[in-house]
C-alpha positions as CSV (number, residue, x, y, z in Angstrom):
1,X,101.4,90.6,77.0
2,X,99.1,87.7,77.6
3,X,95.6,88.0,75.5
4,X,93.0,88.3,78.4
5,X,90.3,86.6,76.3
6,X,91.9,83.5,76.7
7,X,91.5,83.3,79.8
8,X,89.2,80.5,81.5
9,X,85.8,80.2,81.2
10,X,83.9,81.6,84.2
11,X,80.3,81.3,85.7
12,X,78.1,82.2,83.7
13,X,75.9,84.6,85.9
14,X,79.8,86.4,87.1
15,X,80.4,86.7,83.6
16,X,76.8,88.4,83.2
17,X,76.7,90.3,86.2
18,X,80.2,91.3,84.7
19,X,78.8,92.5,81.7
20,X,76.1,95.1,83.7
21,X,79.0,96.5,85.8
22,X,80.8,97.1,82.5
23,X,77.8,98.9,80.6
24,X,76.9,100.5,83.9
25,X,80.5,101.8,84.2
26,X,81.2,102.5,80.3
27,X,77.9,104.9,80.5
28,X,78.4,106.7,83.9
29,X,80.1,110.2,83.9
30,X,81.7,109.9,87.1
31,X,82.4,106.8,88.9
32,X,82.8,106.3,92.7
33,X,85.1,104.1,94.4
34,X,85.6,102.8,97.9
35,X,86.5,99.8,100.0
36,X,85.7,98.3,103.4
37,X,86.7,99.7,107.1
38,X,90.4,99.0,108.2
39,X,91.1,97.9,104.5
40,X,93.8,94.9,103.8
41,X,95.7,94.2,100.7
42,X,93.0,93.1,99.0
43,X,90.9,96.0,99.4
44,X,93.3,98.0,98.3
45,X,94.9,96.7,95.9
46,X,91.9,96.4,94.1
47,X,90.8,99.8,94.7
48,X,93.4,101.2,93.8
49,X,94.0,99.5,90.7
50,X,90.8,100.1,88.7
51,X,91.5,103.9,90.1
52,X,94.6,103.7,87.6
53,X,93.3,102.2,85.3
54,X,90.1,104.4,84.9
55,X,92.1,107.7,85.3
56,X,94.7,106.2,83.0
57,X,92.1,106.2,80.4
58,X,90.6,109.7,81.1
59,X,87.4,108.6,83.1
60,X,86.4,110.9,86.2
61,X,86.7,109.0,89.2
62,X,87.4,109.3,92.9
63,X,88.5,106.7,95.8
64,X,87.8,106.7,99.3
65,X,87.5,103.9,102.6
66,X,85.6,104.7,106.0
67,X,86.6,106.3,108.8
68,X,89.1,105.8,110.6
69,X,90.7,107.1,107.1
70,X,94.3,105.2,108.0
71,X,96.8,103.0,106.0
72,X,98.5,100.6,107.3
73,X,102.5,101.0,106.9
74,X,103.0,98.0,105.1
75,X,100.9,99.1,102.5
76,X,103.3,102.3,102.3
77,X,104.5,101.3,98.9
78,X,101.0,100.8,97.0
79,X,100.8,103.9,94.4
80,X,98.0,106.2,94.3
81,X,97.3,106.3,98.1
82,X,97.6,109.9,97.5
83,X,95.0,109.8,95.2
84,X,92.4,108.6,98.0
85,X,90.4,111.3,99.4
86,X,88.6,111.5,102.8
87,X,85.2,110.0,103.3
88,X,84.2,113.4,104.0
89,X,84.7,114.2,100.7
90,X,83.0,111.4,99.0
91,X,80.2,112.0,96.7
92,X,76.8,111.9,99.0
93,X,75.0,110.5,96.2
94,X,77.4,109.0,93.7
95,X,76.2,108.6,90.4
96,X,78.0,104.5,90.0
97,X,79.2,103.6,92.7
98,X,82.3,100.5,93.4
99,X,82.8,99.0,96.5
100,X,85.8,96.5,96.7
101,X,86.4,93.2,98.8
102,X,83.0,94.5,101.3
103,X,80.6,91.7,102.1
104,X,78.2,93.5,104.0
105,X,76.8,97.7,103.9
106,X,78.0,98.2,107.3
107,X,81.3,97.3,106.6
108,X,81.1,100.7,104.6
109,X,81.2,102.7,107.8
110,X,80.2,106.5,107.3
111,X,80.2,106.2,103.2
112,X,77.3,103.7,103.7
113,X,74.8,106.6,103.4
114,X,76.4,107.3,99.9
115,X,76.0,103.8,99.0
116,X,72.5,103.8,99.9
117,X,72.5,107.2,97.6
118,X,73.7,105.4,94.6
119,X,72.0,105.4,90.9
120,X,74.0,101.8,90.6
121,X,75.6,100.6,93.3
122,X,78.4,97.8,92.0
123,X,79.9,95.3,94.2
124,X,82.6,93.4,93.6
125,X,83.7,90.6,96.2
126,X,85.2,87.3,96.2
127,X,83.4,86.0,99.8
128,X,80.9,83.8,99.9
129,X,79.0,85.5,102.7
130,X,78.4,88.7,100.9
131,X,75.3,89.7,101.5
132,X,74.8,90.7,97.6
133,X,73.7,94.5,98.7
134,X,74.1,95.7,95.5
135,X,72.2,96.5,92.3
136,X,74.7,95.1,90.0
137,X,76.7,91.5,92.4
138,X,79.9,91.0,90.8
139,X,80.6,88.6,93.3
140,X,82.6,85.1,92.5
141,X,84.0,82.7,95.7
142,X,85.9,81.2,93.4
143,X,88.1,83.9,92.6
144,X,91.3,84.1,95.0
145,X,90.9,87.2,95.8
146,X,88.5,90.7,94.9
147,X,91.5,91.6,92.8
148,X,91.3,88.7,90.5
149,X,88.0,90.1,89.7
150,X,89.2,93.8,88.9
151,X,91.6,91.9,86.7
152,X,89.0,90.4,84.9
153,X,86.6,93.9,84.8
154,X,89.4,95.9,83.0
155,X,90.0,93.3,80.5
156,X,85.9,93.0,80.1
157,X,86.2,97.2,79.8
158,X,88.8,97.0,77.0
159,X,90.9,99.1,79.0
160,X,95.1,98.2,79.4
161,X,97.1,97.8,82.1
162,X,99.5,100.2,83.2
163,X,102.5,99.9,85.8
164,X,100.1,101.2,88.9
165,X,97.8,99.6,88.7
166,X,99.7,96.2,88.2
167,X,101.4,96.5,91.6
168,X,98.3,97.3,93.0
169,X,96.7,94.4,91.3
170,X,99.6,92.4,92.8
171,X,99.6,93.4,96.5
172,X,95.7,92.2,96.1
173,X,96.7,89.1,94.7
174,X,99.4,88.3,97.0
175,X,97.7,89.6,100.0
176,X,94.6,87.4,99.7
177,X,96.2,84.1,98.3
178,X,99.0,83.9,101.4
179,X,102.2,84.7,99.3
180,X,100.7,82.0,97.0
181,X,100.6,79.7,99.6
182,X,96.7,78.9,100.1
183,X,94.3,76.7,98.1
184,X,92.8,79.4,96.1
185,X,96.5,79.5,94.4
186,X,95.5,78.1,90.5
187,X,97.3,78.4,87.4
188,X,94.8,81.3,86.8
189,X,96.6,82.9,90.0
190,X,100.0,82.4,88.4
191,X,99.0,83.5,85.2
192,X,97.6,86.9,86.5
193,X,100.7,87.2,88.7
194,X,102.9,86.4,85.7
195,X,101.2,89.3,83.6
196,X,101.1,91.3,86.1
197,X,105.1,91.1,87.0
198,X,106.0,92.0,83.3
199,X,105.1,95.5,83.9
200,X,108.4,95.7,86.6
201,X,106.4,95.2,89.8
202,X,109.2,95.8,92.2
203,X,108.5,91.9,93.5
204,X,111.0,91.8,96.0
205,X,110.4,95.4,97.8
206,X,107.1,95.1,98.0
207,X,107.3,91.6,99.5
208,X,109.3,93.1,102.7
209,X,107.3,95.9,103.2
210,X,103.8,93.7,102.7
211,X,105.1,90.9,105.0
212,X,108.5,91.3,106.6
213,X,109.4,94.6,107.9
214,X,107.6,95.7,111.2
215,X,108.9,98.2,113.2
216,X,111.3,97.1,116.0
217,X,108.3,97.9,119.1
218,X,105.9,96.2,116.9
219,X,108.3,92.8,117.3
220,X,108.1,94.0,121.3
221,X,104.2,93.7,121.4
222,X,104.5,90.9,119.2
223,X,106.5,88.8,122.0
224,X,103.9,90.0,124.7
225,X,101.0,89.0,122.7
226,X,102.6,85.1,121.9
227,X,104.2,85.2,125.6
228,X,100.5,84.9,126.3
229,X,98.9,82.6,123.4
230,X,96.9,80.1,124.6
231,X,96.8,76.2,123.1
232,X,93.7,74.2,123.6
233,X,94.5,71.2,121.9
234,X,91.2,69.3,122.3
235,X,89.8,72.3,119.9
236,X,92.8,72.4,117.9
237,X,92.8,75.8,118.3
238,X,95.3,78.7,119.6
239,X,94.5,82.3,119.8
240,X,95.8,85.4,121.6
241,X,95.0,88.8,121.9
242,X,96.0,92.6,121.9
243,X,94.4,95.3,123.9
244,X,94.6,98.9,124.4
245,X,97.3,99.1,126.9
246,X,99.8,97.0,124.9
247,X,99.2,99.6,121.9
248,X,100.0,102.5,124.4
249,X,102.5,100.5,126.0
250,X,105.0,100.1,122.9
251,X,103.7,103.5,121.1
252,X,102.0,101.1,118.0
253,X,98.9,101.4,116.5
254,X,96.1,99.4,115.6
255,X,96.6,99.0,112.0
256,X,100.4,97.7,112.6
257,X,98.9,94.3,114.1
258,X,96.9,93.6,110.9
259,X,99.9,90.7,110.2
260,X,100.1,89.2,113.6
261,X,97.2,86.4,112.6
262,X,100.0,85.1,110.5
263,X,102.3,84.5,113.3
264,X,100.2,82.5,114.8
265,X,98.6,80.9,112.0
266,X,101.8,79.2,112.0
267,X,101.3,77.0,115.1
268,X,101.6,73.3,113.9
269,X,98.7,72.2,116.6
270,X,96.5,73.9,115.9
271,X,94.0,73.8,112.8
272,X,92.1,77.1,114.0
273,X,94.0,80.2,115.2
274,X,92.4,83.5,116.4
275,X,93.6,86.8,117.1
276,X,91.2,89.2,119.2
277,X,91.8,93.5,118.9
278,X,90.0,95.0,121.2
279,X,89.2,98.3,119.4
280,X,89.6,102.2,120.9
281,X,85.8,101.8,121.6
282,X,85.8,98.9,123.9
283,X,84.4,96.6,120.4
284,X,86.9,93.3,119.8
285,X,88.0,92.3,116.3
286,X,88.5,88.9,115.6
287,X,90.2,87.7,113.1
288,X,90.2,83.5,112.5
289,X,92.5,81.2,109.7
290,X,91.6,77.8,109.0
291,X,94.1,75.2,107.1
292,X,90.5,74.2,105.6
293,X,88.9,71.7,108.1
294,X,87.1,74.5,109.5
295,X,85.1,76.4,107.7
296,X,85.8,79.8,109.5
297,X,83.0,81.7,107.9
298,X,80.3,79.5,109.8
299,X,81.9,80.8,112.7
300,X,82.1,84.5,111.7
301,X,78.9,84.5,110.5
302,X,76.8,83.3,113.4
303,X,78.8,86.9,115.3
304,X,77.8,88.7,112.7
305,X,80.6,88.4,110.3
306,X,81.9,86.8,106.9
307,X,84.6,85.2,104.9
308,X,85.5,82.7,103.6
309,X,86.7,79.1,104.3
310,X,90.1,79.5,105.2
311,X,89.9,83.2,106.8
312,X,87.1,85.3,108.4
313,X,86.4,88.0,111.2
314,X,83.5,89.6,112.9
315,X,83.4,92.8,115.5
316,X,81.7,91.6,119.0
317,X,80.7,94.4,121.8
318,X,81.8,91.1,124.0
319,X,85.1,91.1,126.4
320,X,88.0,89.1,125.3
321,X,87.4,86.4,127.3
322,X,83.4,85.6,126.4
323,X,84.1,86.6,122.9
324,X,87.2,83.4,122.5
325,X,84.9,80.6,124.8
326,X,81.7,81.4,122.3
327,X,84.5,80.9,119.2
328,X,86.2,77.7,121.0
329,X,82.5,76.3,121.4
330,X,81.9,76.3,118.0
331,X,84.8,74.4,117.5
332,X,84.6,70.2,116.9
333,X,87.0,68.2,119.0
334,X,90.0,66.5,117.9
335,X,89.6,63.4,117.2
């Protein structure tokens, strides 16, 4: 296995905020995990691979996301997803306390309360909007995703891998860096991904089920929802939605449309693309990719939102139609 010390050099306050969450973590006698609302690969993934890890090695730990407490199917093959345990039955006032890939409190949901409640709060995020609500920021834009930074946290602890928590690792890696595809993709990516496929991450199973297999009335509300994409190619921009009444419609649920972003991401027009949920409370969900003109976070945070360059996302009480003319307004125009 590759020697983790070797890896490169980091900034210097990461590597020192690094070095609290490890003493903080190393001296706590139960430690707390949990993620962001509607959690993504990333989220996950990293989650759920310091939960291995730290169990692995005989700590006392518990995992938990906000309500609505729901997996997506894709992420059916993660391990340890049994292992999560309601937000009802978090710890109200956790002793050290992780939150993973969460660049903002209220992103926390109904465990925000119990972040609030924390002796040491932790946070480790790779998005440059986050709002550094923690007492120890393990935060580094840099990294390519929240995962690369739980990679570098266990080898900081001392602590091995193990087969878990390396396809965990991997879905976060994966997830966040587009199937290797974006510019956060380094040799530091590769070299993660090649230590972490030596412990037999199943490369090519997890691949369909993260990115390729949908059920077939998910494809069905996929063809409604580009059947009515709009192109505006003065804005360089393209964007669609999905409401209530298509979910109902083909019997699929929210968490199912996580992926459709990266349909239409795909539109060779169009440097911006935008996908609006509009949630069982009347709230919209928008979820924006750049190819890196745009910086989408400027955007998403101005709603109330974060990200990063190349993808961000806010929740607006706005309808559909207000909600996409205030995004296409902050647009430029094509030259």
């Amino acid at each position: 296995m590759t020697d983790r010390r070797d890896a490169p050099r980091h900034d210097p306050e990461v590597a020192g905020e690094l070095a609290r969450a490890v003493t903080a973590i190393q001296g706590a006698t139960r430690i707390s995990l949990a993620c962001h609302v509607s959690p993504d690969g990333d989220a996950l993934g990293s989650t759920l691979g310091l939960l291995h890890v730290l169990r692995a090695a005989g700590r006392d730990c518990v995992a938990s996301f906000p309500t609505p407490f729901v997996v997506a199917p894709h992420y059916r093959e993660l391990p340890g997803l049994d292992l999560l345990v309601p937000p009802g039955e978090f710890p109200t006032d956790p002793e050290v306390m992780i939150t993973f890939d969460c660049g903002s409190m209220d992103r926390l949901g109904d465990l925000e309360s119990a972040a609030k409640s924390a002796g040491q709060l932790i946070v480790i995020d790779h998005h440059i909007s986050n709002d550094r609500y923690g007492s120890i920021n393990v935060i580094d834009p840099d990294a390519a995703a929240s995962g690369s930074l739980v990679h570098r946290l266990i080898g900081a602890l001392g602590l091995p891998l193990n087969r878990d928590a390396a396809v965990c690792l991997y879905t976060a890696l994966v997830c966040d860096t587009g199937r290797f595809q974006y510019d956060t993709t380094t040799p530091e990516v590769f070299e993660m991904a090649r230590e972490l496929v030596e412990f037999d991450v199943p490369v090519s199973t997890l691949s369909r089920t993260l990115f390729e297999e949908h059920r077939f009335s998910y494809l069905k509300l996929v063809g409604d929802a580009l059947g009515r994409a709009v192109l505006v190619p003065e804005r360089r921009f393209v964007w669609t939605s999905v409401e209530q009444r298509d979910l109902r419609a083909h019997g699929v649920t929210m968490e199912e449309v996580e992926g459709l972003i990266d349909i239409v991401r795909r539109t060779a027009e169009a440097e911006v693309s935008c996908v609006l949920k509009e949630e069982a409370d009347g709230s919209v969900r928008v979820s924006l990719r750049s190819l890196g003109d745009v910086d989408v976070r400027k955007i998403a945070e101005t709603e109330g939102g974060g990200g990063h360059r190349f993808a961000a996302g806010f929740t607006s009480d706005g309808p559909v139609d207000q909600v996409v003319a205030r995004v296409q307004r902050a647009l430029p125009r094509a030259s």
